[in-house]
VOKOL-156949 format. One line per 3 residues: number of its first residue (from 1); for each residue z, x, y of C-alpha. Coordinates in steps of 0.25 Angstrom, whole numbers, padded with zeros to 4 digits. Example, Ala and Ser with C-alpha at 12.3 -4.5 7.8 and 13.67 -1.06 7.14 Angstrom:
REM residues 2
1	0031/0049/-0018  0029/0055/-0004
END
This chain:
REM residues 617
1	0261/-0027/0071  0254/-0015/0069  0241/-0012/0080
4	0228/-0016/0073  0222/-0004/0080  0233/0006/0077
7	0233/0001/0062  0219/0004/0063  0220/0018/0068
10	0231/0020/0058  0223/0017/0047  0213/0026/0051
13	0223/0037/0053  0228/0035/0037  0214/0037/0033
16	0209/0048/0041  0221/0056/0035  0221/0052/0023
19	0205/0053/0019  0200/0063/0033  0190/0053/0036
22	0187/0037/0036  0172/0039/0028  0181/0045/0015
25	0192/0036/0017  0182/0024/0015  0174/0027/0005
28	0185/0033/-0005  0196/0022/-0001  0193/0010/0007
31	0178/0005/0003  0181/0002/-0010  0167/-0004/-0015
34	0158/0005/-0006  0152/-0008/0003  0155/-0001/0016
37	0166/-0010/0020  0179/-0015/0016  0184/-0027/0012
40	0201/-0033/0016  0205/-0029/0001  0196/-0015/0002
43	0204/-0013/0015  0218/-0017/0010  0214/-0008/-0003
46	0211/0005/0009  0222/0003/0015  0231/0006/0003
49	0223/0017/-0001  0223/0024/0014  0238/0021/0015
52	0237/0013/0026  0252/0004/0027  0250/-0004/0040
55	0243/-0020/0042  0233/-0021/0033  0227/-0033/0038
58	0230/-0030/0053  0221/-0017/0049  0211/-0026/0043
61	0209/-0035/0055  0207/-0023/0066  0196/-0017/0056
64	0189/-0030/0053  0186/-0034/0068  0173/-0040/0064
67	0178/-0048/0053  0170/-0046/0043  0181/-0045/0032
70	0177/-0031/0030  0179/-0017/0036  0168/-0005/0035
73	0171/0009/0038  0167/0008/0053  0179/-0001/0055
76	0189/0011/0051  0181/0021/0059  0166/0018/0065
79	0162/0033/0067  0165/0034/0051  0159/0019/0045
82	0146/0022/0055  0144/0037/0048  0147/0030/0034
85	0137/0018/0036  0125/0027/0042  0127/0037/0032
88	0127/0027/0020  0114/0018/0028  0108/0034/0029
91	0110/0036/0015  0104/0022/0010  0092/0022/0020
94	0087/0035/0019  0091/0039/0002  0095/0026/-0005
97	0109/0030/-0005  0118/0044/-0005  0112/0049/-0018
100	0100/0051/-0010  0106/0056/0001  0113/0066/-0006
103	0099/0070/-0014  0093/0072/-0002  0104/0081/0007
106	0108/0089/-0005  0095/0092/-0014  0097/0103/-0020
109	0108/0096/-0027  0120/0106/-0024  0130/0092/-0024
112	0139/0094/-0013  0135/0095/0002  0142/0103/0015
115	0146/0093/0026  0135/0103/0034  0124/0101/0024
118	0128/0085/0021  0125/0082/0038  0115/0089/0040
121	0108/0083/0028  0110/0067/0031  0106/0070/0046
124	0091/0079/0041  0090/0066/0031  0091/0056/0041
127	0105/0051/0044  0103/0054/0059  0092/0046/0058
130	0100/0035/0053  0110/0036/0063  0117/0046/0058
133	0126/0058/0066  0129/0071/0061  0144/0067/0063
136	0143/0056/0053  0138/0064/0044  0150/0071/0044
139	0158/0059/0043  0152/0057/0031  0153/0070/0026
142	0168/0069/0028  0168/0055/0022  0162/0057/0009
145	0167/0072/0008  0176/0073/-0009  0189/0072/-0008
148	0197/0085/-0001  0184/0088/0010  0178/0097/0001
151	0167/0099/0012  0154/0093/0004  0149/0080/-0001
154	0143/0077/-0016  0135/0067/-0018  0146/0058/-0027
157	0154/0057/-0012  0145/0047/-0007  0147/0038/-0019
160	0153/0029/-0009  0141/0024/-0001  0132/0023/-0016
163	0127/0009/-0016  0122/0011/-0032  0132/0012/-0043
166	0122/0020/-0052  0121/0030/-0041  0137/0031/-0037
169	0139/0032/-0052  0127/0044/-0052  0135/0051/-0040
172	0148/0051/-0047  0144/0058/-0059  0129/0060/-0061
175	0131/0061/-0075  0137/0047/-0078  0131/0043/-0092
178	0130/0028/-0084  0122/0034/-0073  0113/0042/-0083
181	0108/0033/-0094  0100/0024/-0086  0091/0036/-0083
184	0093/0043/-0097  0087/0030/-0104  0075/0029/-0093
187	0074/0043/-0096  0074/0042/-0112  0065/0030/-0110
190	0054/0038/-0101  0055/0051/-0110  0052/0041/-0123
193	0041/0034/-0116  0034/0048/-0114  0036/0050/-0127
196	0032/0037/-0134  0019/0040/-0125  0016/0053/-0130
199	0017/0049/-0144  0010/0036/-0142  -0002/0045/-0137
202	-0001/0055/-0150  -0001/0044/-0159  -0011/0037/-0151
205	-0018/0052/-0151  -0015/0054/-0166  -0022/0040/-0170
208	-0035/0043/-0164  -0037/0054/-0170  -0035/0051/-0182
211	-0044/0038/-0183  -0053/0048/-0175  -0053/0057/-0189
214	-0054/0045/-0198  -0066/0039/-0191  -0074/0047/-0180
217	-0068/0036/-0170  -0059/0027/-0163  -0068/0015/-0164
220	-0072/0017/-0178  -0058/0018/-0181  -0054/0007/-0176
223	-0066/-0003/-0181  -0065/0004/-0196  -0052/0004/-0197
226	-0042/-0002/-0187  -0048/-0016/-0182  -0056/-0017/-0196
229	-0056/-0032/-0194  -0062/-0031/-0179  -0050/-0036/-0174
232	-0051/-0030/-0160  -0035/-0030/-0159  -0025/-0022/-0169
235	-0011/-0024/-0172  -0002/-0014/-0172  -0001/-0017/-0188
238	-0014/-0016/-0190  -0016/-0003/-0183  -0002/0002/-0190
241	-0009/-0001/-0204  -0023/0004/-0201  -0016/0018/-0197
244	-0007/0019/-0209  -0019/0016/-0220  -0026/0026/-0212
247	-0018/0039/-0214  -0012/0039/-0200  0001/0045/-0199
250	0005/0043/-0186  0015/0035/-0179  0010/0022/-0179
253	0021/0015/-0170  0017/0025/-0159  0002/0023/-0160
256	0003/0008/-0160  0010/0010/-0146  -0001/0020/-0144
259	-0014/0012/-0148  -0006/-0002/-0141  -0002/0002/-0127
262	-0003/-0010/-0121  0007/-0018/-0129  -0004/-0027/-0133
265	0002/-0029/-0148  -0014/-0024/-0153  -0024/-0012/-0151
268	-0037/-0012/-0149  -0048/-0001/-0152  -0049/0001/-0133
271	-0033/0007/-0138  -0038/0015/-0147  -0050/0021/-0143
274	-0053/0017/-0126  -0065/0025/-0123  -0073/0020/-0135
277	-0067/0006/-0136  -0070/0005/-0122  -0085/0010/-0125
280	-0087/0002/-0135  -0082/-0011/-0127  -0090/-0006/-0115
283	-0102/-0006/-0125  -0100/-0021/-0130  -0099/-0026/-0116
286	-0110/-0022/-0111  -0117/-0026/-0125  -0111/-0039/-0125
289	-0114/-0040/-0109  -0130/-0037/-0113  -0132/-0047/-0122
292	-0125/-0058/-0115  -0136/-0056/-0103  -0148/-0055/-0112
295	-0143/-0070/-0118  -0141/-0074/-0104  -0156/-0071/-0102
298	-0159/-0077/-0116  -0166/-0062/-0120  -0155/-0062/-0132
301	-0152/-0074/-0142  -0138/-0080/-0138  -0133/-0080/-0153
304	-0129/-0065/-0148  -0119/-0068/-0141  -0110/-0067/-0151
307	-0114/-0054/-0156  -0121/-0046/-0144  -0117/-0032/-0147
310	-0125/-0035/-0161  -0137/-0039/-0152  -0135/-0024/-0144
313	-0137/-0020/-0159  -0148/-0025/-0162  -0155/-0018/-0148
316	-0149/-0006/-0152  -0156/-0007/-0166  -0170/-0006/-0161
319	-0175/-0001/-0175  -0169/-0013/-0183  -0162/-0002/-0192
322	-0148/-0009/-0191  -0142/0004/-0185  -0141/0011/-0172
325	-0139/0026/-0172  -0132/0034/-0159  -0145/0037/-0152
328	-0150/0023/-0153  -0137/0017/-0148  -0137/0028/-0139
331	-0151/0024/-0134  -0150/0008/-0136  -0137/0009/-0128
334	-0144/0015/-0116  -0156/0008/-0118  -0148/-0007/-0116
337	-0140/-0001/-0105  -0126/0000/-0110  -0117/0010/-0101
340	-0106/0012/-0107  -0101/0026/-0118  -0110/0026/-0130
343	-0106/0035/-0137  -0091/0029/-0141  -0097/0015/-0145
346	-0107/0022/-0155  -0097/0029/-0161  -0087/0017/-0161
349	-0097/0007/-0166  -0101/0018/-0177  -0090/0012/-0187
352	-0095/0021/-0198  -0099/0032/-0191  -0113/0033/-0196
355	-0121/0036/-0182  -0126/0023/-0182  -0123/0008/-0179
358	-0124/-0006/-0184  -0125/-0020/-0180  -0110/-0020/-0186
361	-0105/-0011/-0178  -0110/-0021/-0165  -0104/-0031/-0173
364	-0090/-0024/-0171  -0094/-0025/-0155  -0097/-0040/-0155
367	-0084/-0043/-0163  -0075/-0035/-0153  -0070/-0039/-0142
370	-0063/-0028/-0135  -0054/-0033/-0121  -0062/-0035/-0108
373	-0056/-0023/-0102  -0062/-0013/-0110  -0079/-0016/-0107
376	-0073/-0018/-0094  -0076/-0011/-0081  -0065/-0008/-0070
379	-0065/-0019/-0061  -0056/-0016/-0048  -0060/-0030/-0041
382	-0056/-0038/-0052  -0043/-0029/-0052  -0042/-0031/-0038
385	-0044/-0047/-0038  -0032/-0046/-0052  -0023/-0038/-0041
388	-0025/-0049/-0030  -0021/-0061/-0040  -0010/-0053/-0045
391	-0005/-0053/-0029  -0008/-0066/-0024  0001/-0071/-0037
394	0012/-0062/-0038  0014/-0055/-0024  0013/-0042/-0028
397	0009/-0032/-0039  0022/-0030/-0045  0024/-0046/-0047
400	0010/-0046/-0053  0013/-0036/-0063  0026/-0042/-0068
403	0024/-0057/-0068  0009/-0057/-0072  0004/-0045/-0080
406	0017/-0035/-0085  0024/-0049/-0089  0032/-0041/-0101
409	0036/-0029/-0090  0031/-0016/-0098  0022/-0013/-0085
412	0010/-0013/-0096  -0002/-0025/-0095  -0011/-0025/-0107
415	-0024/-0032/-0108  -0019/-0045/-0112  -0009/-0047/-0102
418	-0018/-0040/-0091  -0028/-0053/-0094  -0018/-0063/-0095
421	-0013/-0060/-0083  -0026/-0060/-0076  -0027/-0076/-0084
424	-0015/-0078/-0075  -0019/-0074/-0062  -0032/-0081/-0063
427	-0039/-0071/-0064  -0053/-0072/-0073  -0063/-0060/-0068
430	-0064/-0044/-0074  -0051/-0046/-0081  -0056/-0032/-0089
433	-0062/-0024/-0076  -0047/-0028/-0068  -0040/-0022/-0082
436	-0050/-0008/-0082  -0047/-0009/-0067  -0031/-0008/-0071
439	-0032/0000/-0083  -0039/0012/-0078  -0031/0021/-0087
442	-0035/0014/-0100  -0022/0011/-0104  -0024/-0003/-0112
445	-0013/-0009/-0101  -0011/-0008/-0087  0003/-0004/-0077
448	0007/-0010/-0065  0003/0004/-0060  -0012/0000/-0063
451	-0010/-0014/-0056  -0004/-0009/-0044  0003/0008/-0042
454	0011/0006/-0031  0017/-0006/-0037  0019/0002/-0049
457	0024/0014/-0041  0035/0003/-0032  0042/-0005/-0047
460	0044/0009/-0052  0049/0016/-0040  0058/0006/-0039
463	0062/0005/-0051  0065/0021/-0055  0073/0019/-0041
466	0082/0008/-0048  0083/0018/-0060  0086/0031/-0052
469	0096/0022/-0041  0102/0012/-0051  0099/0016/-0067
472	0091/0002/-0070  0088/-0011/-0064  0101/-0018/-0067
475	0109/-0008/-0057  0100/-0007/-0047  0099/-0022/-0045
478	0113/-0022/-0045  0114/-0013/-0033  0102/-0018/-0027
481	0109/-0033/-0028  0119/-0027/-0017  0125/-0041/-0016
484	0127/-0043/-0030  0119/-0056/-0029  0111/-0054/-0040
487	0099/-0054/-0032  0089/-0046/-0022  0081/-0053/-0011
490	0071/-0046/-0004  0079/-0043/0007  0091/-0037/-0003
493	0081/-0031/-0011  0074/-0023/0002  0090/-0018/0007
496	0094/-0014/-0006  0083/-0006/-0012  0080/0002/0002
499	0095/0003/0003  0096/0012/-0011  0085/0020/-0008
502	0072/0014/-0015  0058/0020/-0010  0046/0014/-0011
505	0031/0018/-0016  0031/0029/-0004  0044/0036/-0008
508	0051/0032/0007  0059/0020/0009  0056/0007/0003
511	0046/0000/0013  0049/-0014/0014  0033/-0018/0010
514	0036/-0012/-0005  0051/-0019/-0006  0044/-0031/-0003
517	0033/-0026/-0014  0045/-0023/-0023  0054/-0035/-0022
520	0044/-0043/-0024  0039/-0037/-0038  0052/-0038/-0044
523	0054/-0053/-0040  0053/-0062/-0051  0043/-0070/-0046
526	0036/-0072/-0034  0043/-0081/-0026  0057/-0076/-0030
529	0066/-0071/-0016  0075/-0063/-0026  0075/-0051/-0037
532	0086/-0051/-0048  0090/-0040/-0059  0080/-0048/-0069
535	0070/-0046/-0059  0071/-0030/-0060  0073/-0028/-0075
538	0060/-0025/-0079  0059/-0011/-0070  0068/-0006/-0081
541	0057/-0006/-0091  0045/-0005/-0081  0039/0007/-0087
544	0030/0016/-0078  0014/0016/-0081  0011/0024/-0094
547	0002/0035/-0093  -0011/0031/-0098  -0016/0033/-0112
550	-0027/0045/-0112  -0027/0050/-0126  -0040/0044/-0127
553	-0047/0052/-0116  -0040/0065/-0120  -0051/0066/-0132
556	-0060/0065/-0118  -0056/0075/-0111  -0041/0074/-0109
559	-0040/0065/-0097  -0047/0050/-0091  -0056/0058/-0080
562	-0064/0067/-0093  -0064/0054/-0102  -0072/0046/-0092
565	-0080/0059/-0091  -0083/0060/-0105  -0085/0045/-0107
568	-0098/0048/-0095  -0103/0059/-0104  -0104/0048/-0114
571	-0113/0041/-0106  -0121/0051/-0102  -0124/0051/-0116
574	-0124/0040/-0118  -0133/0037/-0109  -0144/0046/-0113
577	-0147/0041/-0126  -0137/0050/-0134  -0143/0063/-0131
580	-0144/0071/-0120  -0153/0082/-0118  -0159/0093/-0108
583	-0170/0085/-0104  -0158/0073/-0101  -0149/0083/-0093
586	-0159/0090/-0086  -0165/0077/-0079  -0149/0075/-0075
589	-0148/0076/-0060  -0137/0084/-0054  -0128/0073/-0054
592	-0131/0064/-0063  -0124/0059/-0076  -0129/0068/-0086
595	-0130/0081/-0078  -0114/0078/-0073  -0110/0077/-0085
598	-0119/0089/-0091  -0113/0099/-0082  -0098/0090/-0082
601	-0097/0093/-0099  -0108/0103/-0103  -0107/0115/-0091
604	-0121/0110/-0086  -0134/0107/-0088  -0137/0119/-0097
607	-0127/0117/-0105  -0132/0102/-0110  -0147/0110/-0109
610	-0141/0119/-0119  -0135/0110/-0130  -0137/0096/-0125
613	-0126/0089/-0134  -0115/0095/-0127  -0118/0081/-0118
616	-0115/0074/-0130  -0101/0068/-0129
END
């Protein structure tokens, strides 16, 4: 019988000749599945293809001295296996894999790379670092070198040690239809998005104006013509009629999307027109909030609680003449101490437009009843106390987002749900000041992004991760699952997404505080140990937060900071009794309201000395 040893070191002889060095004849013959090791049939299969004719099994039993049934690299030559396992650790540690690897030693992209310029590359990047020599660097060169020794390295060489199937297929031919359509459709599908936004805006845009040319305002609009019936809410088909039998020719689908942003099913006047819906409901707040403490000190009649806005009338209406012009709303106004913009209620109370108003237009107040939110005032600590009930639930923000608020996954939370989520978490205090906390952009819904950024920021890094690695969810779970299980724990979950390269919020390696964070949000429930495929299948239709809807501050100065500025101007006015002239402006110190806001939007106080309406807004 045959030597073990000597078979051993025949073997070897066949396949250095045959292949010039052990790493090439491993990874292009012997490791048929890429797992680092062979298995008895693997080996039997090598030997066939290196030509080796002597005792197979006799072979086998000198390899496998551990017995483990299995045979790596290290076993036929340790000097090559020890440079093949450091330089495939090296390239999974430090890049997510050989396609990082390659990006960052060749990045101006020329595609093939000198044995010189390959060495000293991995050895600036870190491989000695990692435990890495110079000389195995060149074993690896040698190893993964095309066929014939050409005397450089692509990137489609080190296929072999490519953990990904989406990524070994994007090496082989970057071009690949399969590998492509994934991000052609995400691309189509962001490209559209852009698009539906734009003409959203136009129509929205397009809308305005026109009701704007048919009846001096927003407000007026929508009480004459619109919500006729004082409904507060408007179907899709209402508004869809109202718009045809006025002469609009514009794209109503489009607007609809525009006018009903957060997929409520309805509009509202605060989606038509914010700044003055939101006047207008600050006004009957603070009316209705008046009344109800002169009842509670039996100075008014309880009966008008029922209709208190028309008990603000009749104060306003100090000459019994069933009307109240501008100045004497203007004046009345300041006089009872109401704080908020004057200017837009007048006007959106005025349902004729005849400079005056009447106890039917406070009628209209007393039968609306617009959401909470909008009289509300932002209220960070009951946002804060929201946020803390949200963690002492469901772990984390994530969890919170996906099980008690988002529950139908479009990453949008209107309202209606915001407030039923609330009902769920107990929670009974400033429901509308936590929402004006959250909704700082004045959307009509909120985003994850609002609740919490850096959670935001971590699902969608991780998932444009999945996308660029994998393609879609599906394929990078499939890879993730590394034992084919079907399964993730914590532990699996950790090794595999650190292994193919994910970063975290900071752009470095994962830390193990946000896989923790991560794992955890996509869990099913709290107490679950394990993530399936089910679990992760929402990241393919998690949208990104929308920009927010500005058009109607661009007829304010074009962006939020000089909307709030103008709305102050208002108040100013406001505040002055409708009228503001050089006696007003002169008595301004330096740095009070109306002299900031003289200098801010008239040049200064000569200016307003000079023609004093220029104040007016």
């Amino acid at each position: 019988a045959d030597d073990p040893s000597s078979l051993l070191e025949q073997f070897r002889r066949i396949v250095k000749k045959k292949y010039g060095n052990f790493i090439s004849a491993w990874r292009q013959d012997m490791d048929e599945d890429g797992d680092m090791e062979l298995s008895f049939k693997e080996f039997c299969h090598a030997c066939t293809k290196v030509s080796f004719d002597g005792d197979v099994l006799a072979l086998w039993k000198e390899m496998d001295k551990d017995g483990d049934s299995g045979i790596s690299l290290v076993e036929i030559d340790r000097d090559s296996g020890e440079a093949l396992i450091r330089f495939k650790e090296f390239c999974y540690e430090e890049f997510g894999g050989p396609v990082g690897m390659w990006e960052t030693i060749d990045p101006k992209k020329t595609t093939r790379v000198s044995r010189a310029h390959f060495v000293s590359g991995v050895m600036a990047h870190g491989f000695g670092e990692a435990g890495g020599t110079e000389h195995m660097a060149s074993l690896v060169f040698d190893g993964f070198q095309g066929e014939g020794s050409t005397g450089y390295v692509t990137l489609s060489n080190f296929i072999f040690i490519e953990e990904n199937p989406f990524k070994r297929r994007l090496m082989l031919n970057p071009e690949d239809p399969s590998v492509l359509k994934a991000a052609k459709l995400r691309k189509a599908k962001e490209a559209r998005s852009a698009r539906e936004l734009k003409k959203m805006r136009a129509a929205k845009a397009e809308f305005r104006d026109f009701l704007q040319s048919k009846f001096g305002n927003l407000v007026r609009a929508w009480r004459r013509a619109i919500d006729v019936n004082g409904d507060i809410l408007v179907t899709k088909a209402r508004l869809c009629q109202v718009a045809r039998q006025l002469g609009f020719r514009g794209d109503l689908r489009t607007l609809w999307r525009a006018v009903d942003r957060d997929e409520s099913g309805y509009t509202s006047l605060e989606e038509i027109d914010f700044p003055s819906g939101q006047a207008i409901a600050q006004f009957r707040a603070e009316g209705v909030e008046m009344v109800e403490h002169r009842i509670r000190y039996n100075h008014v009649p309880v009966e008008w609680r029922q209709k208190p806005m028309q008990y603000i009338f009749s104060l306003m209406d100090e000459k019994n003449l069933r009307k109240v012009t501008m100045a004497e709303f203007f004046r009345a106004s300041k006089r009872l101490g109401f704080t908020c913009p004057l200017r837009p209620v007048f006007h959106g109370l005025d349902l004729m437009g005849a400079g005056f108003l009447s106890v039917q237009d406070f009628a209209f107040l007393d039968a609306w009843h617009p959401p909470e939110w909008l009289a509300a005032s932002a209220n960070p600590e009951a946002l804060e106390e929201i946020k803390q009930l949200m963690l002492q639930n469901y772990g984390n923000y994530i969890q919170s987002w996906r099980r008690c608020l988002d529950q139908d996954g479009s990453n949008r939370v209107n309202w209606d749900e915001f407030k039923s989520a609330c009902s769920i978490l107990n929670f009974h205090g400033d429901i509308g000041g936590a929402w004006r906390a959250l909704d700082d952009d004045f959307s009509g819904f909120i985003t994850l992004s609002e609740l919490d950024q850096d959670s935001d920021e971590m699902i969608l890094r991780f998932r444009d991760w999945m996308f660029e690695n994998f393609g879609d969810t599906k394929e990078a779970f499939k890879v993730l699952d590394r034992d084919g299980g079907g399964s993730l724990t914590k532990p699996e979950f950790r090794k595999s997404i650190s292994r193919f390269g994910f970063k975290g919020i900071t752009g470095s390696k994962v830390s193990e505080e946000e896989t923790n964070l991560l794992f955890e949000s996509l869990k099913p429930s709290v107490h679950a140990t394990k993530i399936q495929m089910e679990d992760m299948l929402f990241l393919d239709t998690w949208e990104e937060t929308p920009e927010p809807d500005l058009d109607f501050f661009a007829a304010r100065g074009g962006n939020p900071t000089q909307a709030l500025e103008g709305w102050r101007r208002e108040e100013v006015w406001a505040a002055s009794s409708g009228f503001l002239g050089v006696r007003e402006v002169l008595a301004g110190e330096p740095g009070s309201e109306v002299h900031r806001w003289a200098v801010a939007f008239c040049g200064g106080l000569g200016s307003v000395c000079a023609a004093p309406w220029k104040l007016q807004p």
